[in-house]
C-alpha positions in Angstrom: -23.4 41.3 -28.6 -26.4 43.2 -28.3 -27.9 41.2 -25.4 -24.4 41.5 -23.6 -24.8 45.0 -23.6 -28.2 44.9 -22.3 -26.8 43.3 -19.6 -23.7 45.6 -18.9 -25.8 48.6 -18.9 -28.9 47.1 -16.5 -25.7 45.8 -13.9 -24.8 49.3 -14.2 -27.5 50.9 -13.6 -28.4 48.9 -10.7 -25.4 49.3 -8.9 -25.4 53.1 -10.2 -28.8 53.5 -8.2 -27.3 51.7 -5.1 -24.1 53.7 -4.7 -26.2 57.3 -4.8 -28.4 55.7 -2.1 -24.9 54.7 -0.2 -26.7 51.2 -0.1 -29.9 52.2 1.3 -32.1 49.7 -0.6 -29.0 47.1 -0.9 -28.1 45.1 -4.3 -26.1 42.5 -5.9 -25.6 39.5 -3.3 -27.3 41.9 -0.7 -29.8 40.4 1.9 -31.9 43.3 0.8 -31.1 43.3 -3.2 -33.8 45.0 -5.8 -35.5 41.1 -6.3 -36.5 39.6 -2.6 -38.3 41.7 0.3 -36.1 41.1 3.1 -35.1 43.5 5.7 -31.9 42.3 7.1 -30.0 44.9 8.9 -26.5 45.7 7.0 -25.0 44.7 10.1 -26.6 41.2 10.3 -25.9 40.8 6.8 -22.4 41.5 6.5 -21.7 38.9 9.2 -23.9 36.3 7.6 -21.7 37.4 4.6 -18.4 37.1 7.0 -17.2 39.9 8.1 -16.2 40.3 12.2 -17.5 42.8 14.3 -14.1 44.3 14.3 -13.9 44.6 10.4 -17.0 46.4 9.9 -15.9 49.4 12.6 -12.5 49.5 10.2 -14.0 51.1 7.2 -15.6 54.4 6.5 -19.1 55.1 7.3 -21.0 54.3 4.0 -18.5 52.3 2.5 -19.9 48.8 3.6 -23.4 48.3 1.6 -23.5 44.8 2.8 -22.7 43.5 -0.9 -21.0 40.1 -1.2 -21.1 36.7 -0.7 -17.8 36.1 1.1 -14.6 37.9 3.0 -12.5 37.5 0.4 -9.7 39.8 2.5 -9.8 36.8 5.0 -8.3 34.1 3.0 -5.9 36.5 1.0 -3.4 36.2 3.3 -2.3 40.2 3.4 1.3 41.0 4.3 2.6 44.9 4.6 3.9 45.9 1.4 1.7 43.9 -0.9 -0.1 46.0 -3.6 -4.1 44.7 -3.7 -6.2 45.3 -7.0 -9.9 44.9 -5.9 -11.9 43.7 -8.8 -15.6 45.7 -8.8 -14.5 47.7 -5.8 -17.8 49.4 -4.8 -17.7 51.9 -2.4 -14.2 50.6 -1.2 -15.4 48.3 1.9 -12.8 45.4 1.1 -10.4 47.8 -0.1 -10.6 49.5 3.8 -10.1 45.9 4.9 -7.1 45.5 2.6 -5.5 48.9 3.2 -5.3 48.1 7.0 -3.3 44.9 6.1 -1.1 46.1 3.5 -0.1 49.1 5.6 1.6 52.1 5.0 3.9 50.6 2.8 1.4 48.8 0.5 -1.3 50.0 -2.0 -4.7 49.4 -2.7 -6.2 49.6 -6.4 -9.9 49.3 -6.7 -11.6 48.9 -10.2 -15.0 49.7 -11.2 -17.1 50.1 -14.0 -19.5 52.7 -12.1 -18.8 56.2 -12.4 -21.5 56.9 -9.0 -19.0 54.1 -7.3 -15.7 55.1 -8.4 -17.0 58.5 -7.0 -18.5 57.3 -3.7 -15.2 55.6 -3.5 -13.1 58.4 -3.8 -15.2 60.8 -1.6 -14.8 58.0 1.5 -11.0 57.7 1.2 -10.8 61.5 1.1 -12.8 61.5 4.5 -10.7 58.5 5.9 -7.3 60.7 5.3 -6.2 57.4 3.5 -2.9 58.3 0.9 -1.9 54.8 -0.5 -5.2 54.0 -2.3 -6.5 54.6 -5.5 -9.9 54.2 -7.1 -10.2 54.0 -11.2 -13.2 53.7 -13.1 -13.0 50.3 -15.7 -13.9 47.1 -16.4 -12.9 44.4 -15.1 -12.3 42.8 -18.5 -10.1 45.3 -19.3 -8.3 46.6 -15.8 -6.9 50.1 -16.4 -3.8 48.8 -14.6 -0.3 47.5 -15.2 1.1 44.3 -16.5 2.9 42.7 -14.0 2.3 45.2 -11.3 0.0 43.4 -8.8 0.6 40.9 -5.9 -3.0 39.9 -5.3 -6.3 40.1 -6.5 -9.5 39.8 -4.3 -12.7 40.2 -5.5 -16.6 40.3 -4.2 -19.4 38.9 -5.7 -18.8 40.5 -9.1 -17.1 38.2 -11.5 -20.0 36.4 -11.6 -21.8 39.5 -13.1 -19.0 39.8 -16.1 -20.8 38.9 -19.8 -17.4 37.4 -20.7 -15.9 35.7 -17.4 -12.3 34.3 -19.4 -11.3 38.0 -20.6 -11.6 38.6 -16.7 -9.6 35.7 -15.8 -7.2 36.7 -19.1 -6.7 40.5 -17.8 -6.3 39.3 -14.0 -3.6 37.0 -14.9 -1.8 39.7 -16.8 -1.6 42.0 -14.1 -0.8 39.8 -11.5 3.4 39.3 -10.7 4.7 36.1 -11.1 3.6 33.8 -8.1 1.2 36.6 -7.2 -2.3 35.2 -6.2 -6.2 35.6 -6.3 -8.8 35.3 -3.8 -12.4 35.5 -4.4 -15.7 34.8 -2.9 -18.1 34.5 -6.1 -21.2 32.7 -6.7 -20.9 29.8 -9.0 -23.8 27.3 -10.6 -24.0 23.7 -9.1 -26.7 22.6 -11.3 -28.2 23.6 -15.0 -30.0 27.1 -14.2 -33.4 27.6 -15.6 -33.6 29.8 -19.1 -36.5 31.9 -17.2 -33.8 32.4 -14.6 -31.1 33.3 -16.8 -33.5 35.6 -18.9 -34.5 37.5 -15.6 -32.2 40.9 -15.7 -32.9 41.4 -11.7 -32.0 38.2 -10.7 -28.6 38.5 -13.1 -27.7 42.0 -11.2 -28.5 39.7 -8.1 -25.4 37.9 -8.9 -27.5 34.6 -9.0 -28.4 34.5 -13.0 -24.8 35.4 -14.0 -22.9 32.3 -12.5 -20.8 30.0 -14.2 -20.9 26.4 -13.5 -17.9 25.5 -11.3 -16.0 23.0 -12.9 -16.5 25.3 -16.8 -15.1 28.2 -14.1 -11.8 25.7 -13.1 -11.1 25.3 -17.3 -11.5 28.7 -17.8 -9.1 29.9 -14.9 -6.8 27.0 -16.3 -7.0 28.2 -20.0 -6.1 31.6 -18.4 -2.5 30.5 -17.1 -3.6 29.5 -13.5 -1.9 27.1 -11.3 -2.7 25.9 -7.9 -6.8 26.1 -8.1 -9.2 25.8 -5.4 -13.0 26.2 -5.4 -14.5 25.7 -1.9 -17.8 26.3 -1.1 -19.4 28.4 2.1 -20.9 26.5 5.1 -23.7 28.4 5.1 -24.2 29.0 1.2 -28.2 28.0 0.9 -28.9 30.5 3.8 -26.7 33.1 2.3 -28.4 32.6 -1.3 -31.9 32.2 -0.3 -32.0 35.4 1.6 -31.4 37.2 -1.8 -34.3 36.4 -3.7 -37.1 34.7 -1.7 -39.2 32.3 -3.5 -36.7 31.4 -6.5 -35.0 28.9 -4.3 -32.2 30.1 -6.6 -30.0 27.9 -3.5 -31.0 25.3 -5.6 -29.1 26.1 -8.5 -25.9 28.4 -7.1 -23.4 28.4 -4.0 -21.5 31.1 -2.9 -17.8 29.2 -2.9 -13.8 30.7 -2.1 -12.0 31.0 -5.5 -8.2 31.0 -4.9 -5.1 30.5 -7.4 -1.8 31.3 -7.9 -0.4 33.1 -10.9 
């Protein structure tokens, strides 16, 4: 338990540091995150990442830190009306993405466990003039949200950072509606990772230490209640990875991959 919190608080520190910096020195799954040296533009990242050209002029200035591994809001399939929970929401970039999908008539939750987030958050939906949208400070073990009251889930990069991935999977199930669905780009292990590796607390805020291995991911989404599972993994996943931390050829060991399922 002890070590778990170890963990927690270093994750939240880190991305505490990053969100009163608005990004400036990058993070988790970031080109420029606190373990390599590289010096990829935001821009340049976030479409390595996925994100069009068009996407990144929708949000906020200072809401994209160029922190993922994916575009989870491109395979969730938005209609108007749906209500989106983000899990580890940032400074809001997906939920931007999401709000512009959903439309007037939908709403956007985002959930994180980073008071300096939750705030930045806040402060860039303010600016945007955007109503339907709401930012709460939790876990994502523990969503301060609604049984029942969700139609999907999308995520960023930050399940993989949970100390206790199946209470995740538990509480996302349990907010979800019936047939409601999750997409998520995550990183997941595709081979044993090395104990100096998973002992390294930069390269676990990395989102490269953290990761479950894929097919332990599938039981535990199954345990949870899932149906209708599907773990695909990026084209471009080794150049994605190895531009996080040069020099631990930690490509070797994970893969960013799209996690979808259906409640």
């Amino acid at each position: 338990m002890q070590k778990k919190e170890k963990v927690r608080e270093h994750i939240q520190n880190n991305y505490a540091a990053v969100a009163l910096k608005q990004g400036a020195d990058g993070g988790c799954c970031s080109s420029g995150c606190g373990c390599g040296t590289s010096t990829v533009s935001f821009l340049d990242a976030s479409a390595l990442i996925g994100y069009s050209a068009d996407e990144l002029s929708q949000a906020p200035e200072g809401a994209n830190m160029a922190l993922g591994c994916g575009n989870p809001t491109a395979i969730a399939a938005l209609k108007p009306g749906e209500v989106v929970l983000d899990l580890g929401s940032g400074g809001g970039f997906d939920c931007f993405l999401a709000q512009a999908k959903v439309g007037e008539t939908g709403y956007v939750i985002g959930v994180d466990m980073t008071p300096d987030m939750v705030r930045l958050a806040r402060k860039n939906a303010y600016e945007a003039g955007i109503d339907n949208m709401d930012f709460r400070l939790g876990e994502i073990e523990h969503l301060p949200v609604a049984d029942a009251s969700v139609d999907v889930i999308i995520s960023n990069c930050v399940i993989n950072l949970s100390v206790d991935k199946q209470q995740v999977f538990k509480d996302a199930y349990r907010v979800l509606k019936p047939g409601g669905r999750i997409a998520a780009s995550d990183v997941v292990a595709t081979a044993v990772i090395p104990e100096s590796m998973r002992e390294d607390l930069r390269l676990v805020a990395s989102c490269i230490s953290g990761a479950e291995y894929v097919e332990d991911l599938r039981v535990i989404m199954e345990k949870a209640g899932f149906k209708e599972i599907r773990l695909v993994p990026k084209d471009n996943s080794r150049e994605l990875i190895s531009s996080w931390a040069p020099g631990h050829k930690a490509e070797d060991f994970v893969a960013s991959y799209l996690i979808e399922a259906v409640k």
